[in-house]
C-alpha positions, 0 to 999 in steps of 0.5 A: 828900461826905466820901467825895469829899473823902477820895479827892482828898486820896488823889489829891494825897498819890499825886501828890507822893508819885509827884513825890518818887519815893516811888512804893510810897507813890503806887501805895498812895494810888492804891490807896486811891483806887480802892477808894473810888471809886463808878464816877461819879468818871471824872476822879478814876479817870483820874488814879489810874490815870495816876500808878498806870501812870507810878509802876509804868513808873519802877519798871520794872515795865512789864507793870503800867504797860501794864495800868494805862494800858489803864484809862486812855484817854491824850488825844492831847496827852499826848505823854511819856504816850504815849512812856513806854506805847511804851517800855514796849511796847519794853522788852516786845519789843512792838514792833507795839504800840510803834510803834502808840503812836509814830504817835499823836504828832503830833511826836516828840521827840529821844529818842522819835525816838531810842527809835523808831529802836530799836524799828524795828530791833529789830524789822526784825532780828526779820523779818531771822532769819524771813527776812521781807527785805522787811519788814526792809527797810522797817523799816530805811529808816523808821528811816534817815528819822528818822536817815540817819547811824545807823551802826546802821541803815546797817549793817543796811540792808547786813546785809539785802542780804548775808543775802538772798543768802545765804538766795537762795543756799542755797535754790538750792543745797538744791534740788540735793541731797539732802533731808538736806542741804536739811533743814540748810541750812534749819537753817542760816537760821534761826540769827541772821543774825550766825551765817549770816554768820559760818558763810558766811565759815568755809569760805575762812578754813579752808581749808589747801592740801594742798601746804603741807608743803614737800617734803624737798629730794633729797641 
């Protein structure tokens, strides 16, 4: 019994420890918790865990707070506890994961509709440099129907049209030549999609006549 006692009286030193920001001292009490525990305490487990993930995530420490949340099953109403596990993800470049956590939330808040629009286009620009376009494209317009006026994801919507023409014709054009050059073209996209864009534009801003020398004038 005293045993019992003294792990709930290690659980609310972690909890207002964890609420006044102390959070070395609340992953310590959570600590002394779960050593303590028998196995039989699931509630109690629950909680050690939850402050122990939420005080590694304000550390921004978020491999630690995913491994601690792994040990506790989030109930489906906790929305900000699911929220702060797909920003983790997000922080993580976890994406797949990030956006899995975002679908169990019935309603998004302002700044998860916000981290979500995020994660979607760091991920379609992930697809943009694998030149998986239709994927891309799909994460652009699902970001676009969170937020139709996010100059991010307007912007990337056009970056997709332009890199597939590229990529569509530099494909047709190293089927023309020779395997070396085909080799760099392929080089070529799978540079950043910035990079494409940029070297695609180089060839009409360098060129340089070869009359541009003014011809001497005849005495």
């Amino acid at each position: 019994m005293n045993d019992n006692n003294d792990i709930w009286a290690d659980l609310e030193t972690a909890r207002v420890s964890y609420k006044s920001k102390h959070f070395h001292k609340a992953l310590q009490y959570c600590d002394k918790a779960l050593d303590t525990l028998s196995g039989t305490e699931s509630g109690a487990a629950a909680q050690a865990w939850n402050i122990k993930a939420r005080a590694y995530y304000d550390l921004g420490r978020y491999k630690q707070a995913i491994f601690c949340w792994e040990h506790y099953p989030i109930p489906a109403g906790f929305v900000k506890t699911w929220g702060c596990k797909a920003h983790a993800y997000f922080e993580l470049k976890q994406y797949n994961a990030a956006l899995q956590c975002y679908a169990k939330l019935p309603q998004l808040s302002a700044e998860q509709q916000n981290n979500k629009v995020q994660c979607l286009l760091e991920r379609s620009h992930y697809f943009l440099c694998q030149r998986q376009f239709t994927h891309a494209r799909a994460d652009v317009l699902a970001a676009l129907e969170i937020n139709p006026k996010n100059p991010t994801a307007l912007q990337r919507e056009q970056d997709v049209k332009i890199i597939e023409e590229i990529a569509t014709r530099k494909f047709l054009y190293s089927l023309s030549r020779s395997s070396s050059t085909s080799d760099e073209s392929l080089f070529q996209l799978n540079r950043a999609p910035e990079e494409i864009r940029k070297r695609d534009r180089e060839p009409d801003a360098n060129k340089t006549s070869t009359d541009s020398t003014p011809k001497q004038q005849r005495k």
